[in-house]
C-alpha positions in Angstrom: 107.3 134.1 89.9 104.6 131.9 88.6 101.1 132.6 89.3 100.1 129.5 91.2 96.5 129.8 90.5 97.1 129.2 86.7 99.5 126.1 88.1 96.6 124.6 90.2 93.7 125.3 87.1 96.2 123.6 84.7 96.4 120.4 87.2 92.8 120.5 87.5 92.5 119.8 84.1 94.9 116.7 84.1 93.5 115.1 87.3 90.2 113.4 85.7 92.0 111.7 83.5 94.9 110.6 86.5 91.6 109.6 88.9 90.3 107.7 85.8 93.3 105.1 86.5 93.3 105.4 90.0 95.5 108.0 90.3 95.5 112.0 91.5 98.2 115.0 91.7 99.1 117.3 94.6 101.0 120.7 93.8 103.8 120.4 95.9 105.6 124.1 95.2 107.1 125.9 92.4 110.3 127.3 92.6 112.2 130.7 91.8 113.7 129.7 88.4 110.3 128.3 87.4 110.5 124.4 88.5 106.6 123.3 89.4 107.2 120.1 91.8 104.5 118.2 92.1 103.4 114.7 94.4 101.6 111.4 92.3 99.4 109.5 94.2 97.9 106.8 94.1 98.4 104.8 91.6 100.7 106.9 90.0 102.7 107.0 92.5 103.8 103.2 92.1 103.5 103.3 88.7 106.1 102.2 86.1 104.8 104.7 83.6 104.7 107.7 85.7 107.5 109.4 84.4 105.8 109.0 81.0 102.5 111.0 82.7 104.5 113.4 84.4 106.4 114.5 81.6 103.8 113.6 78.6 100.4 114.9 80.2 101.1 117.0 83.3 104.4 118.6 82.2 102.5 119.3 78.5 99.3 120.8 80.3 101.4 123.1 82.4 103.1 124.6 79.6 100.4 125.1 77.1 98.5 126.9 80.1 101.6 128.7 81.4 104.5 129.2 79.2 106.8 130.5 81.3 107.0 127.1 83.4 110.5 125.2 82.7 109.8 121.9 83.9 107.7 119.4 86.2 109.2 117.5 88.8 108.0 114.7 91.3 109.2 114.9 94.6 
């Protein structure tokens, strides 16, 4: 299983840059086969580009920091 501190210092890392645009993240869970879900708020939760900052900048961060992670999902 993933450590979920690693997880949570990794989206600590993205969320200025999400707050600078009105946006935040919440860590949401992380599965058994290593799935992180995650919850955009804000303005990225309404967002047409969202997909493009989930996958792009959160998804990225998260791997870099912990390899092992397969893929971010919103829920």
């Amino acid at each position: 299983m993933l450590d979920r501190t690693k997880i949570q210092e990794a989206i600590e890392r993205v969320r200025p840059f999400l707050k600078r645009d009105g946006g935040d993240v919440e860590l949401v869970d992380v599965t058994e086969d290593n799935v992180v879900k995650v919850k955009l708020k804000g303005a990225c939760g309404s967002c047409p580009m969202s997909i493009m900052t989930l996958k792009g900048g959160i998804e990225a961060e998260l791997k870099k920091s912990v390899p092992e992670v397969k893929s971010v999902e919103a829920v």
